[in-house]
Wavefront OBJ file of the C-alpha trace (Angstrom):
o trace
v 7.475 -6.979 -2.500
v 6.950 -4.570 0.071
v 3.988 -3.119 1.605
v 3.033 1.297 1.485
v 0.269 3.327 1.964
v -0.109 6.124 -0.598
v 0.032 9.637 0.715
v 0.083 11.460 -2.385
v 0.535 10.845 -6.123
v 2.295 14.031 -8.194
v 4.056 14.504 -11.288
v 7.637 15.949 -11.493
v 9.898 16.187 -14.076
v 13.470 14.557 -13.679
v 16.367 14.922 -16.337
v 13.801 16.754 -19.123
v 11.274 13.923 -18.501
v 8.111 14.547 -16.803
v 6.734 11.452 -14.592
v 4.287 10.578 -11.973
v 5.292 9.589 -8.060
v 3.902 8.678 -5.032
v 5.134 9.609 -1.608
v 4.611 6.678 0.344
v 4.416 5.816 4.464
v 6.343 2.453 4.186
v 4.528 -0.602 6.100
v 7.400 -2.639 8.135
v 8.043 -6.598 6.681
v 5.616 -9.062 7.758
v 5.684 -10.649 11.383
v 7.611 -13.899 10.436
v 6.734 -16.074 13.219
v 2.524 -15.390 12.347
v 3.331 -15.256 8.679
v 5.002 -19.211 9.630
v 2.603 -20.192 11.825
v -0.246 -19.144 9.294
v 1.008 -21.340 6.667
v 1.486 -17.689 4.687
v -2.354 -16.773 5.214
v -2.107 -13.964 7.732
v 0.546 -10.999 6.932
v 0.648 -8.806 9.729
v 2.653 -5.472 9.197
v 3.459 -2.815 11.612
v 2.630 0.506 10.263
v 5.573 3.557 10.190
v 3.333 6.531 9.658
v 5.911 9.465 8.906
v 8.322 7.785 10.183
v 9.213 6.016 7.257
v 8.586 8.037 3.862
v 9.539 7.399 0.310
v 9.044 8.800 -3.022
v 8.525 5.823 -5.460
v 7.645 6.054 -9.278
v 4.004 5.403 -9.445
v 4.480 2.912 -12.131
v 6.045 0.739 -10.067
v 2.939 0.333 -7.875
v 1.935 -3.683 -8.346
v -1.508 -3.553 -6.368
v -3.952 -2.215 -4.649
v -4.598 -3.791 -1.235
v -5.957 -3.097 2.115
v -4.256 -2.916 5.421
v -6.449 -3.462 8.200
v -6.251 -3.022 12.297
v -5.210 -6.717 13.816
v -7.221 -7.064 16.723
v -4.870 -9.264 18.487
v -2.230 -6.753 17.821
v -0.851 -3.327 19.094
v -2.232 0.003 17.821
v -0.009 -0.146 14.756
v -0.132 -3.700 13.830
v -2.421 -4.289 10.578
v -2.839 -7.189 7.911
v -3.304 -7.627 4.727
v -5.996 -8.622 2.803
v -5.867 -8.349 -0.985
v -9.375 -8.858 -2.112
v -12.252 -7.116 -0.397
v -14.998 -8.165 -2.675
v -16.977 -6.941 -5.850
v -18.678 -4.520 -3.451
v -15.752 -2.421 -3.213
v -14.903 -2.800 -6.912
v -16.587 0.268 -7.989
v -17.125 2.935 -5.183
v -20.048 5.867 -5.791
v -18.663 8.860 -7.622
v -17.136 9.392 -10.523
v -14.709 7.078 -12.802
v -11.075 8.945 -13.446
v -9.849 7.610 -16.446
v -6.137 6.195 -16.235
v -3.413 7.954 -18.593
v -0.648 6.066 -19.833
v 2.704 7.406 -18.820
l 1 2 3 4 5 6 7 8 9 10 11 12 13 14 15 16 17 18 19 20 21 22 23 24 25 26 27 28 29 30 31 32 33 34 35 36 37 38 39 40 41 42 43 44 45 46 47 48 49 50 51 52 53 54 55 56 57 58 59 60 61 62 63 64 65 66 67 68 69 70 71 72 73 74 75 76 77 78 79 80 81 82 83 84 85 86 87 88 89 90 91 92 93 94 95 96 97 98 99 100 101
């Protein structure tokens, strides 16, 4: 699986069918030497900005994670961490509700 960051999510249609995207700023493959020494606990990505943009079908989208700034890395270099905690299941505001495709 590979790592994004969601820019935008929009709906287009494509050969009379009308679907919903994402344009995405692609996240570069995990550092293999941490990701080894880590036993697979620490997944530190480099992040592409504009660099690196796609348009993906926003069904495809598997989860929802957060990258976050590796201290002992660069300016670009982030991990990941896939559960934050039941404090940031529900954020304030309002609930949009999700429409089937």
């Amino acid at each position: 699986h590979r790592i994004a960051e969601a820019q935008y999510y929009f709906e287009a249609e494509v050969h009379g069918t009308t679907k919903a995207y994402a344009l995405v700023s692609m996240y570069s493959a995990p550092d293999d030497q941490i990701l080894r020494r880590s036993s697979g606990a620490l997944a530190v990505c480099k992040y592409r900005g504009t660099a690196e943009l796609e348009v993906i079908l926003a069904s495809s989208i598997l989860s929802v994670v957060a990258m976050v700034p590796f201290p002992a890395g660069g300016d670009n270099d982030f991990f990941l961490v896939e559960k934050l905690g039941l404090d940031m299941a529900h954020m304030s505001g309002h609930d949009e509700p999700v429409l089937a495709e």
